[in-house]
Backbone as CSV, one residue per row, in Angstrom:
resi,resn,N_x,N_y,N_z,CA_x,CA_y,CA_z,C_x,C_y,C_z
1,UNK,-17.454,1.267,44.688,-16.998,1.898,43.452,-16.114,0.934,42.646
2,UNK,-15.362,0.245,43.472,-14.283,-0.405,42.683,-15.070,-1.863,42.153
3,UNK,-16.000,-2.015,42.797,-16.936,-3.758,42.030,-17.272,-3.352,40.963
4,UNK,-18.413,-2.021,41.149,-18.837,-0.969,40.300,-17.548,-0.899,38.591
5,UNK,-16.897,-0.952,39.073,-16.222,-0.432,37.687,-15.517,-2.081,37.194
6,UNK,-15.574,-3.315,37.993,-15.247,-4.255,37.605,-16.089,-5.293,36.965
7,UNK,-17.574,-4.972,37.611,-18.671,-5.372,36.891,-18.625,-4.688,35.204
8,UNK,-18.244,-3.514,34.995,-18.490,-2.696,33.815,-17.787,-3.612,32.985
9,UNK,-16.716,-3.467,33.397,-15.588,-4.062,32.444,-14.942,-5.087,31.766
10,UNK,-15.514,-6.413,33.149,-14.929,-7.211,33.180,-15.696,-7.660,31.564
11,UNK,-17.231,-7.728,31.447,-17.458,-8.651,29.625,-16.470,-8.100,28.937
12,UNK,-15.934,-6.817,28.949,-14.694,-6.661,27.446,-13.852,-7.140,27.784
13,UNK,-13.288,-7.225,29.170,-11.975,-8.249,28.803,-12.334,-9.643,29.093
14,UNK,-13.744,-10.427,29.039,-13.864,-11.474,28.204,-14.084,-11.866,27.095
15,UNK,-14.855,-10.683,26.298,-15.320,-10.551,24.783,-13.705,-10.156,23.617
16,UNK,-12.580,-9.949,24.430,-11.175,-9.789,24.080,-11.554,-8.199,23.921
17,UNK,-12.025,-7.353,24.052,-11.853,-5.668,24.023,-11.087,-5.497,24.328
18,UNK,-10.384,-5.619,25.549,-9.428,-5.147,26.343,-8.442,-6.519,26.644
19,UNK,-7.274,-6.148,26.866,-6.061,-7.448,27.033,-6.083,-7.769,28.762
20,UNK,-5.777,-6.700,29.416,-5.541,-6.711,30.694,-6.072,-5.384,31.485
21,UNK,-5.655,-4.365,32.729,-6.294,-3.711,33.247,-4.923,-3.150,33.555
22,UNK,-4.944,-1.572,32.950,-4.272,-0.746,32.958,-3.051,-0.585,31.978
23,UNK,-3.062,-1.160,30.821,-2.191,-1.061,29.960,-2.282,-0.666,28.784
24,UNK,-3.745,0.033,28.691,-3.883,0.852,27.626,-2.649,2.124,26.964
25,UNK,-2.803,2.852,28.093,-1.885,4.157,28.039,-0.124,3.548,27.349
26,UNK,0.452,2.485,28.010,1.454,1.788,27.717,1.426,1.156,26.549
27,UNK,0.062,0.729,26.020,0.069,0.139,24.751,0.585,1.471,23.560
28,UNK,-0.052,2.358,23.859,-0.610,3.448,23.034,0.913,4.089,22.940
29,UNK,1.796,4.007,23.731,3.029,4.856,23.690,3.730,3.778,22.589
30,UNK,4.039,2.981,23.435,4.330,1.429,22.554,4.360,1.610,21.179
31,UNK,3.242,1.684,20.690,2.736,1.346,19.198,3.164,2.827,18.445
32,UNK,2.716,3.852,19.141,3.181,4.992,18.211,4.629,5.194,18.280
33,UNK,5.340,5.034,19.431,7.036,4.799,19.471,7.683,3.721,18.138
34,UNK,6.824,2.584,17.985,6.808,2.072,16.854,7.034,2.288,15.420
35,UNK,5.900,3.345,15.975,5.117,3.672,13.710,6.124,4.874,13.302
36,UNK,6.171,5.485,14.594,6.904,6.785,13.592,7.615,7.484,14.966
37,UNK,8.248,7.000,15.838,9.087,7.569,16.811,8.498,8.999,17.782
38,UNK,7.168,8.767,17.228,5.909,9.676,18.325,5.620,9.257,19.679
39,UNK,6.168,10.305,20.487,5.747,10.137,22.019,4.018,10.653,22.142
40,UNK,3.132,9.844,22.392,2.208,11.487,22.469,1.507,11.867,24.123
41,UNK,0.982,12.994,23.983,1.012,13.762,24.890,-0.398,13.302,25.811
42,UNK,-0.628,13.006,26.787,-1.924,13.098,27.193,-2.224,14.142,28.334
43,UNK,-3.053,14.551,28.434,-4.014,15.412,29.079,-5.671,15.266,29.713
44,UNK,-6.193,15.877,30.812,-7.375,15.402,31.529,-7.893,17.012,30.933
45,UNK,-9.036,16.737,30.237,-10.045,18.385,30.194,-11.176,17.009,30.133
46,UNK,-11.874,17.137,31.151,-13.627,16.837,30.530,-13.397,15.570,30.205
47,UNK,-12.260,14.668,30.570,-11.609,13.027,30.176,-10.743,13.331,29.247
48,UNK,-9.874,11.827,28.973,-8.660,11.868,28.690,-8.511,12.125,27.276
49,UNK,-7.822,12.998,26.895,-7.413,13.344,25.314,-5.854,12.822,24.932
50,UNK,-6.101,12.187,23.917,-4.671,12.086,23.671,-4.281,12.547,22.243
51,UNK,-3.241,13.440,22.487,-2.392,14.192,21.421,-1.213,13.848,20.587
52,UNK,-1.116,13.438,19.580,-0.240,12.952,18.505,0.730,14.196,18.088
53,UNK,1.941,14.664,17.969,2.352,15.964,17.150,3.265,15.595,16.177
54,UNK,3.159,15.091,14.641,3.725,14.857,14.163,4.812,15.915,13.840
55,UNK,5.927,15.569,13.297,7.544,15.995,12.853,7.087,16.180,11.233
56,UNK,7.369,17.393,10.475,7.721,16.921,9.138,6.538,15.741,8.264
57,UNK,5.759,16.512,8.478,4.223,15.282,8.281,4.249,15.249,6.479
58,UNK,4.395,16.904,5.909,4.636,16.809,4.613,5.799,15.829,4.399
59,UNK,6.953,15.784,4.514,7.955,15.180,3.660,8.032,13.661,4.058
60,UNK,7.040,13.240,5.385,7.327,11.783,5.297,5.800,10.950,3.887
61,UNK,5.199,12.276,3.996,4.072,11.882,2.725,4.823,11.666,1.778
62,UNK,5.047,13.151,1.489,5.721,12.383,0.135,6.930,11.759,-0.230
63,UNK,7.851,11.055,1.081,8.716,9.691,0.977,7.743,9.061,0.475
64,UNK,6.713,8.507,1.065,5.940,7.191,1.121,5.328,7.739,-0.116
65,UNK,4.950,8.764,-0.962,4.235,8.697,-2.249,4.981,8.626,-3.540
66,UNK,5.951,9.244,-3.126,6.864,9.386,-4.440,8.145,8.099,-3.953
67,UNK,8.122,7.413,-4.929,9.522,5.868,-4.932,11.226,7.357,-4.822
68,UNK,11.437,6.501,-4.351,13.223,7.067,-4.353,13.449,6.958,-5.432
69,UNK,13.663,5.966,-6.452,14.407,5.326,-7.710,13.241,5.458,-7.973
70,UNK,12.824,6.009,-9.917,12.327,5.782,-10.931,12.802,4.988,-11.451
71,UNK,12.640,3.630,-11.824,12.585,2.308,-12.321,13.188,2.947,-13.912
72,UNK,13.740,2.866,-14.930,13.925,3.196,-16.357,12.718,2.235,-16.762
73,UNK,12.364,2.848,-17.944,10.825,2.215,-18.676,11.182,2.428,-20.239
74,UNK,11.274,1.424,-20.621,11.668,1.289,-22.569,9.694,1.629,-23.072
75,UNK,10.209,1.471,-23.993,8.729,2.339,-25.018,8.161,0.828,-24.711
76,UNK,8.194,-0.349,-24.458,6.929,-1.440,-24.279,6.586,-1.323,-23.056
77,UNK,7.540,-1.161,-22.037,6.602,-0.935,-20.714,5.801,0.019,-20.487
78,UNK,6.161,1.106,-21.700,5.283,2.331,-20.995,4.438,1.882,-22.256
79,UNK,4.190,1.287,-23.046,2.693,1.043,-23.868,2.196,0.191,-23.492
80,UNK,2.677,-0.548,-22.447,1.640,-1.709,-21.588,1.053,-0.909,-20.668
81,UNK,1.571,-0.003,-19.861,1.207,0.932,-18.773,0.332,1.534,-19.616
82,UNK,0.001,2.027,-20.684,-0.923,2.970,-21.022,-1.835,2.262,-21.403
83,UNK,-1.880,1.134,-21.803,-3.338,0.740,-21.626,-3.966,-0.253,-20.470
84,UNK,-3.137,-0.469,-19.874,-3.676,-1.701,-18.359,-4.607,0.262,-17.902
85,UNK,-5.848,0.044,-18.091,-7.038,0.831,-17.478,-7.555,0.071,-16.549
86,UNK,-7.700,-1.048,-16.785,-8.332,-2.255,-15.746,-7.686,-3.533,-15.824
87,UNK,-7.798,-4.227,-15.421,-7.092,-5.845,-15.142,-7.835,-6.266,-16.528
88,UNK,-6.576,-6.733,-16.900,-6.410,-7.552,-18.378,-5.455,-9.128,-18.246
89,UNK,-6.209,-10.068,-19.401,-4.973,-10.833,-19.001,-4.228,-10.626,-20.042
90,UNK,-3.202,-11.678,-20.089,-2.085,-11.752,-21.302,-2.651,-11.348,-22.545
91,UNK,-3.883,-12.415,-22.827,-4.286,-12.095,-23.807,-5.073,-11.182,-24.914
92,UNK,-5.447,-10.462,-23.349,-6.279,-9.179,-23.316,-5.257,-8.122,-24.188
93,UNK,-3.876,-8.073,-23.127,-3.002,-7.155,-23.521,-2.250,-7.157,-24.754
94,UNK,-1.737,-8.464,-25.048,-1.145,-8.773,-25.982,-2.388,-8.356,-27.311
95,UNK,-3.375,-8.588,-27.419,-4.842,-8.160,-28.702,-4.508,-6.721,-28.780
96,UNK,-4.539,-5.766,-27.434,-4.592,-4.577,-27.768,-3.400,-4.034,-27.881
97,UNK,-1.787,-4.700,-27.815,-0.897,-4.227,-27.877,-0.346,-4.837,-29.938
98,UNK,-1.136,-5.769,-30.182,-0.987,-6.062,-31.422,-0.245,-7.025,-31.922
99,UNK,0.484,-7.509,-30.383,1.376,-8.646,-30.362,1.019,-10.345,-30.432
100,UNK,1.690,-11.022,-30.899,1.382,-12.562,-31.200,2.481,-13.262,-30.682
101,UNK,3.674,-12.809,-30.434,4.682,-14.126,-29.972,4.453,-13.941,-28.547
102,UNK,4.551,-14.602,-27.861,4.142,-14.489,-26.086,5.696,-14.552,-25.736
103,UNK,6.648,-15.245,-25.841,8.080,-14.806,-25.382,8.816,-13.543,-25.837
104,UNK,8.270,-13.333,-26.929,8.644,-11.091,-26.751,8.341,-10.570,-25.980
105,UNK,6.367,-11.121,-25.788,5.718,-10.117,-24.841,6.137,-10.278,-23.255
106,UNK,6.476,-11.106,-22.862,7.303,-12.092,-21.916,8.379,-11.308,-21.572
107,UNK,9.085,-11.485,-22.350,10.748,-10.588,-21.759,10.599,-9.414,-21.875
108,UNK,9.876,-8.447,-23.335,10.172,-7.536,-23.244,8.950,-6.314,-22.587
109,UNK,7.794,-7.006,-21.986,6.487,-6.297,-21.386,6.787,-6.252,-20.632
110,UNK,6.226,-8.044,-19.944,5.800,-8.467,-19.026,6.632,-8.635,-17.883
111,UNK,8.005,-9.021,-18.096,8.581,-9.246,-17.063,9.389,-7.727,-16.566
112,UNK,9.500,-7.041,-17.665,10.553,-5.855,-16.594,9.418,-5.185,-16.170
113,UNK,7.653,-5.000,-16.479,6.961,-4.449,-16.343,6.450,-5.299,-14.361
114,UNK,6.638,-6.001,-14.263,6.330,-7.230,-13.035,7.652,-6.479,-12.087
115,UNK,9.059,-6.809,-12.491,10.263,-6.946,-11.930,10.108,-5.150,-10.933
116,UNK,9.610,-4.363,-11.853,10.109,-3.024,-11.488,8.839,-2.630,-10.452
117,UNK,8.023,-3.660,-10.142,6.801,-3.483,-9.378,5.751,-2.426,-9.952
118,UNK,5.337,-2.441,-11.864,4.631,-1.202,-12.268,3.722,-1.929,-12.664
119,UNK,3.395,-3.299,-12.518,2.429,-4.153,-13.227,2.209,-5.050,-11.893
120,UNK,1.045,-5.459,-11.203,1.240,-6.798,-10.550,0.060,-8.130,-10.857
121,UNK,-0.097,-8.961,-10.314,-0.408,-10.154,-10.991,-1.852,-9.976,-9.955
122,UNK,-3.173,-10.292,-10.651,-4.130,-10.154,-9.611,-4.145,-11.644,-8.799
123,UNK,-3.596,-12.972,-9.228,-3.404,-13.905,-8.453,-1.989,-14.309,-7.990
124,UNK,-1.575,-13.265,-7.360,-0.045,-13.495,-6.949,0.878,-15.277,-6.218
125,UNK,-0.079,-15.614,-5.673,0.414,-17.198,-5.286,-0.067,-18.335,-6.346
126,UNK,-0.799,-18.076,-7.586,-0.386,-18.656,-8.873,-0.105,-17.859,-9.862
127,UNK,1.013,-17.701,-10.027,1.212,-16.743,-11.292,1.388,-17.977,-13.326
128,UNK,0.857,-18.609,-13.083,0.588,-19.574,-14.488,-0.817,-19.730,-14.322
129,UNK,-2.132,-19.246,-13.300,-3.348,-19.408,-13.903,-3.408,-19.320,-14.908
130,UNK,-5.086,-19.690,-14.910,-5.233,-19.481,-16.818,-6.009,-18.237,-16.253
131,UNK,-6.659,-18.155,-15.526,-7.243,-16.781,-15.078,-6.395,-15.405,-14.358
132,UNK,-5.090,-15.984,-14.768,-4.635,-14.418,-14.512,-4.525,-13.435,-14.956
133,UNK,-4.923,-12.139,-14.181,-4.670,-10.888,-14.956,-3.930,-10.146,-14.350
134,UNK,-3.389,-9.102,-15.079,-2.424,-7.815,-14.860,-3.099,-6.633,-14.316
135,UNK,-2.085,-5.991,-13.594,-2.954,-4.143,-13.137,-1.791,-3.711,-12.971
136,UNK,-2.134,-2.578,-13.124,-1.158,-1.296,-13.151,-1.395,-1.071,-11.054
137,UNK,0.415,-0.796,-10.714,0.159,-0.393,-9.409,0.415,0.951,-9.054
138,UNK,0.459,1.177,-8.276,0.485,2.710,-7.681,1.577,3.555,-8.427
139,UNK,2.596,2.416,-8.203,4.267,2.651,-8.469,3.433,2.930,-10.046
140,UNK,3.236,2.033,-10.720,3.374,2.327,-12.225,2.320,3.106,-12.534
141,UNK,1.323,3.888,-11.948,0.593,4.895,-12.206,1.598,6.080,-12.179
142,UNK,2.496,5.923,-10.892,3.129,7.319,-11.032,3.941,7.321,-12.083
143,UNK,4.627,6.463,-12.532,5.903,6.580,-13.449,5.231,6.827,-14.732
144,UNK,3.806,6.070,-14.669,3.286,6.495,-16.251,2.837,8.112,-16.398
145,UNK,2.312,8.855,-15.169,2.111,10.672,-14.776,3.696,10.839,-15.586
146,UNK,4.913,10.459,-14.587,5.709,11.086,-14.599,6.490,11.305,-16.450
147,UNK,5.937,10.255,-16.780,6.310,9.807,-18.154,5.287,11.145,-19.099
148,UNK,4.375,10.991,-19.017,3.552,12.100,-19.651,3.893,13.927,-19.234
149,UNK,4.147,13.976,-18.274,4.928,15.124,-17.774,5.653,15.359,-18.585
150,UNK,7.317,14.601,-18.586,8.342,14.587,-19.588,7.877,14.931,-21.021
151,UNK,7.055,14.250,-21.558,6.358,14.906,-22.890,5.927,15.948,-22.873
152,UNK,5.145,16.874,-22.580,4.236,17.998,-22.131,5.411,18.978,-22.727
């Protein structure tokens, strides 16, 4: 029985499936003790089940969906936010925002729109391409909802 189950096994823990032999269960406590201070439960019905019971599952959602701090947004960040629909570059934005000096659009768009994390750069480790463009991020989707709300 016991070759039997070492023959099975042994290609995954040469193919890297498996690390070692018997440290699954220990991994598994490990990692969820980690992510979110979850012990979980295991049990034998019909083989091994293992049970997760999260705490407060709503309110750690919406920590992680809704920012703590709303960033303040002057009337150019939120008219850059309303039109980044898709990745634009400078020049994209600046045509449809109507603007021509690039150091207005600079201080007063681009950078508090970057700084407050509501805009990000689609080539983040060159930010002076000539091919860079802008997108609206999660963060600045919500603040632009939250901004239209306030109007309503």
């Amino acid at each position: 029985m016991k070759l039997q189950m070492f023959t099975e096994k042994y290609p995954f823990f040469l193919a890297g499936y498996i690390e070692s032999w018997g440290r699954g269960i220990e991994k598994i406590i490990e990692e969820s003790q980690k992510f979110n201070d979850i012990t979980p439960q295991f049990r034998w019905l019909n083989g091994l089940w293992v049970e997760f019971y999260f705490n407060n599952v709503e309110k750690k959602i919406e920590e992680i969906q809704t920012p703590q701090v709303t960033p303040q947004v002057t009337p150019q960040v939120e008219n850059m936010l309303q039109i980044l629909k898709k990745e634009m570059s400078r020049e994209e934005i600046m045509a449809t925002l109507g603007l021509s000096d690039r150091k207005n659009f600079r201080e007063l768009y681009l950078n508090p729109s970057i700084e407050n994390k509501l805009v990000a750069l689609t080539i983040p480790d060159k930010p002076t391409s000539s091919k860079q463009k802008y997108k609206i991020t999660k963060l600045g989707k919500i603040v632009l909802s939250d901004l239209g709300k306030q109007k309503r």
